[in-house]
N, C-alpha and C positions, 0 to 999 in steps of 0.2 A: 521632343527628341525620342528617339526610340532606342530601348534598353536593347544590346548587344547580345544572343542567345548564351545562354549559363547550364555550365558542369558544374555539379556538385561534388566534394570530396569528404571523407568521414575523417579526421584526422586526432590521433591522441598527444596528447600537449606532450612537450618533451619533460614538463617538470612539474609539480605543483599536485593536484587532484589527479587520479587518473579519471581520464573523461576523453570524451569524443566532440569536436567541433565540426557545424558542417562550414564549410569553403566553399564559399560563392565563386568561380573564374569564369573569365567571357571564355568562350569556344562552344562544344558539344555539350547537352545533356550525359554526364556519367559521373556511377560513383565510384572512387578508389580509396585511394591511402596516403597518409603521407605521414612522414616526422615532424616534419614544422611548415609552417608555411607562412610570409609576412601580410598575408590579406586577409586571414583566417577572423571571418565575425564571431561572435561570441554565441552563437545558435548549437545549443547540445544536440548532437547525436549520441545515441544511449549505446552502438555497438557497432565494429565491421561488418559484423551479422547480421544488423538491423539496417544498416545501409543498404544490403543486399534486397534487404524486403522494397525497394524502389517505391520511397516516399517521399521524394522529391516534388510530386506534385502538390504536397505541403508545405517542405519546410522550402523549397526556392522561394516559392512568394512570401515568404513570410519574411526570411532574409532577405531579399532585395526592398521591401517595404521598409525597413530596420535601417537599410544600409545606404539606400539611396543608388540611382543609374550611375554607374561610374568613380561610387565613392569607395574612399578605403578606410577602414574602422580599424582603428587597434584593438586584439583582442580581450581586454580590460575594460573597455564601454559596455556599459550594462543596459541591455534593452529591455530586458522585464517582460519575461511571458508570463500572463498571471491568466489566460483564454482559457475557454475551453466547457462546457456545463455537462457533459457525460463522458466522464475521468476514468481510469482506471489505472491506478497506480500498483506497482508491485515489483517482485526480486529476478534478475533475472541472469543465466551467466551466457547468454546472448555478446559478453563483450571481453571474459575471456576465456570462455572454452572449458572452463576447465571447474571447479567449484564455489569458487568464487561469484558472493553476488553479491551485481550494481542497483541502485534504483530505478525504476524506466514509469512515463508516467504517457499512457496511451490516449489518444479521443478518440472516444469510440463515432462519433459524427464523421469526423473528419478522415477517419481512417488510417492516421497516423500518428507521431509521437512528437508531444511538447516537449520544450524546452527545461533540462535542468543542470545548468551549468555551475561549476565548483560544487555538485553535492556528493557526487564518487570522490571514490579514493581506492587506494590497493589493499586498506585491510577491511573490506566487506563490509556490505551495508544488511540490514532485516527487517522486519516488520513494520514497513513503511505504512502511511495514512496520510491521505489528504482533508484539510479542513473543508467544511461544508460552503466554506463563500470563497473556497480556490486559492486561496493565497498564502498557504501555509503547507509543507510537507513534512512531516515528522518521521523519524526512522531511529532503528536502534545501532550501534557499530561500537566495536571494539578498539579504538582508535587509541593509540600509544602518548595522546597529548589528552585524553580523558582525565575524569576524576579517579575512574578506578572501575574493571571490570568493565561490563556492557552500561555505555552512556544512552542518552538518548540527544539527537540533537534538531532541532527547528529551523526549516529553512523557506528563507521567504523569495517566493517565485520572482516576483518584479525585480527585487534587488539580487538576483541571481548568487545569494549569500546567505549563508547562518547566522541564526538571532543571536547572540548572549545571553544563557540564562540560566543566571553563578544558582542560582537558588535550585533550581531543579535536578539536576545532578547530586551524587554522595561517592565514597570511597566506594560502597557498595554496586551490585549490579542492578540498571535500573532498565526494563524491555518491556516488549509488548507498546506501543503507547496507543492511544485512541483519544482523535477529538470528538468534544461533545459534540452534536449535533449543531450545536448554534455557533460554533467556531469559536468557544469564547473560553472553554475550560479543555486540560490534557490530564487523561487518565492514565495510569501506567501501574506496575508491577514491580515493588525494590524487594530487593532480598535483605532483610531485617535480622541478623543474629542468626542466620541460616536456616532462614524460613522465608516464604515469599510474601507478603503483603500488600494491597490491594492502594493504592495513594492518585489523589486528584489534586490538580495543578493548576492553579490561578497565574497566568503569564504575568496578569497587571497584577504591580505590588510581588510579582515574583516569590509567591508564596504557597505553601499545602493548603489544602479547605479541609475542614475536618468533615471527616465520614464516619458520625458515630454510626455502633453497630457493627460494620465493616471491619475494621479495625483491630483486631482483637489477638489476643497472645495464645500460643498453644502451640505444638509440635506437628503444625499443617502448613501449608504452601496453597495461600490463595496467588491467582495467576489468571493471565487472559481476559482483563479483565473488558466489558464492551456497554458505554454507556448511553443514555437516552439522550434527550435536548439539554436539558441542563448539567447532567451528570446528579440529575435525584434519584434516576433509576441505573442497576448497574448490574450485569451478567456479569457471572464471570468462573472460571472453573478451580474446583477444590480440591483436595485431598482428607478434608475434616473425617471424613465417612469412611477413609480407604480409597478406592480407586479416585482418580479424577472423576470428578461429576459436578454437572451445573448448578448453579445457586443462583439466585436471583434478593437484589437485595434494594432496599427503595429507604429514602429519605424519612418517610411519613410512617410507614409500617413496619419497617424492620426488615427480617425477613422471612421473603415469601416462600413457600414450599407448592408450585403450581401442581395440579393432579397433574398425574400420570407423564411429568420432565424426566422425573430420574431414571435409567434405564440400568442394563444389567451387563456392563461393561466401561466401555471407556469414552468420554465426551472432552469434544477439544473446541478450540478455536472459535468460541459464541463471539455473531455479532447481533444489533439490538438495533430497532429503526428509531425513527426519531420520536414518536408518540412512545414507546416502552413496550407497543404491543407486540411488534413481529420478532422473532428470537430465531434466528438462524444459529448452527453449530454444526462439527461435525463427529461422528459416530461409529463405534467399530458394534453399537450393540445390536441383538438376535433382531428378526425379521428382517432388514434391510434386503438390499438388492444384491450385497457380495463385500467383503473389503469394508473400507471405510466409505459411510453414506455420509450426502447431508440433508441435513431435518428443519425443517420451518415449524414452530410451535405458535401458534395464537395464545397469549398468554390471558387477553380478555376475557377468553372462552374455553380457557384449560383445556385445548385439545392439539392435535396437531394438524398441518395442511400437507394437502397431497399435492406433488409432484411429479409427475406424470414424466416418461423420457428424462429424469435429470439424471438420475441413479443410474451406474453400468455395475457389471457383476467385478469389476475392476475398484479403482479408488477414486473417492472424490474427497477433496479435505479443504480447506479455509475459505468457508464460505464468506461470501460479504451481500448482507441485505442492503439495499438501497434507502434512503432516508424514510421514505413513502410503505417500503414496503412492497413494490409493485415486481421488483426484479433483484436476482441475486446474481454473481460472482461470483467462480471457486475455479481452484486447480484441479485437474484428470490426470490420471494418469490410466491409459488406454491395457488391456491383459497382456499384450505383447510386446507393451515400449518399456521403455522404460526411463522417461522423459517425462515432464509437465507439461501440459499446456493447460490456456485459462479460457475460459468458455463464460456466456453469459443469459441467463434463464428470464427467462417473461412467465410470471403468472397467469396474466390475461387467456394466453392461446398456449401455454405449455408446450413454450418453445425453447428448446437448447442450440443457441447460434457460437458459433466462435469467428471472430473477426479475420477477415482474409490475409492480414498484416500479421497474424500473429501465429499464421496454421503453419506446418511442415519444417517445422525447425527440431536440430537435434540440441537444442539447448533446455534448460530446464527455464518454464517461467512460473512462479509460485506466489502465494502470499499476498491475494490480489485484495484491494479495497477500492469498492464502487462510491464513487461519488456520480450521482444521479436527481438533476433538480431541474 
């Protein structure tokens, strides 16, 4: 039998998360709008805005796949997008305009955007992460049904829902999170007595692992923190010293004081590849190219790696190294905009691309994290 030609439509639920569905109808290929609709499958669109960007050549097949030639889903059937192996997850106000930001989770192959239904809402989401085997996205949000302050909450792709997990939350505010490399441990940053503190998270047994060394009392705010494969090596940036500035801290040795990391300004936003060696961050200190840089350091070799075209005399900030190490992630912000966008860097040929889906927009999109395997 042959399937009836299909219009796509972006639609936001009237109740519940706010979120975007896309709407399969027979007629013409297009995108629009709507309040409600009763045939609405459960396929996330991340924004009106992003509908605009004409990704239909994605998500139709993907929902007619889901939904069958002629059938009608109610939108409460969970299909479970858990695809995808060159991710790019991040914040974006692509959906309403205004400051406010959703989660949106990119393929970079595909050229369009996966599914991620019920994980928005209206009071803003931040510093999202995807686990390294795809099935896991983690984000911070201030949500009025939390423990208290900024929660962190885990949402699992397939079951297009959030985990439970009483243990990891506190009265206090807990951000930043980061999975280990092996998808097995979640890193994060609570504020302790009004101080930040550096805590690693065991899902199974829903419990803390202790980080001796790490750990420690004093009138400093560890934060940002970015871990290896296990979570035995762990960047992460401090204030012990005065400014924020990187540290680097490991299971077996304590910690490390690499030559010539610390610089003579301010360092933010370290991410860490999966061997411990590659340490991306970024950086308002001297020699740079202008504004805030970002920095690749070899920590095997105490030095740092050049990047050739990554740096503009403008800003570049939240870098994200890829597991391997081969390619990084970060937001721009161009001298004349004043707007984000997110671009993606290859070592190999020191190349700076930004994906066609994601260029000429007047929305901000920030805070990217590369899942890359």
């Amino acid at each position: 039998m042959r399937c009836p030609a299909s219009r796509t439509r972006a639609v936001r639920s009237g109740a519940g998360p706010d979120r975007f569905r896309v709407v399969v109808i027979a007629g013409t290929n297009r995108i629009g709008r709507a309040a409600e609709d009763p045939i609405a499958t459960t396929h996330a669109f991340p924004s009106r805005a992003l509908a605009r960007l004409a990704l239909a050549a994605l998500v139709v097949p993907l929902a007619l796949a889901a939904g069958g030639c002629g059938k009608k889903h109610k939108a409460t059937t969970p299909v479970g997008d858990e695809g995808g192996e060159h991710l790019l997850v991040f914040t974006t106000t692509r959906a309403s305009g205004t400051t406010e930001y959703d989660v949106a989770l990119f393929d970079l192959d595909l050229g369009g955007y996966r599914s991620l239904v019920n994980l928005n809402n209206t009071y803003g989401q931040s510093e999202p992460c995807i686990s390294d085997d795809g099935q896991y996205v983690v984000f911070a949000s201030a949500r009025p049904t939390g423990s208290g302050g900024s929660d962190l909450y885990l949402y699992k792709r397939v079951d297009q829902a959030l985990v439970p997990t009483p243990g990891l939350n506190s009265g206090s505010s807990e951000t930043w999170p980061r999975f280990t490399h092996d998808s097995v441990r979640l890193c994060f940053a609570r504020d302790s007595l009004g101080h930040r503190r550096i805590r690693l998270y065991e899902p199974v047994g829903d419990t803390l692992v202790s980080t001796p060394g790490i750990s420690t009392t004093g009138p400093f705010d560890d934060d940002e923190p970015a871990p290896d494969l296990h979570g035995d090596r762990i960047a992460f940036v401090s204030t012990r010293y005065g400014n924020p500035q990187l540290m680097l801290w490991d299971r077996a040795s304590g910690m490390l004081t690499p030559a010539g990391l610390a610089g003579d300004s301010l360092d933010h936003e370290p991410s860490l590849s999966a061997n411990g060696r590659w340490l991306a961050f970024a950086s308002n200190r001297s020699g740079g190219a202008g504004g805030w840089d970002v920095y690749l350091y070899d920590v095997a070799n105490a030095r740092f790696v050049r990047l050739p075209r990554a740096n503009t005399a403008a800003d570049e900030r939240h870098p994200s190294v890829s597991a391997d190490g081969s390619r990084l992630a970060f937001a721009a912000k161009a001298a004349a905009d004043t707007h984000w966008s997110l671009w993606v860097y290859t070592l190999a040929d020191s190349s700076r691309a930004q994906p066609a889906a994601l260029a000429g927009s007047n929305a901000d999109d920030r805070e990217p994290y590369l899942r890359w395997r």
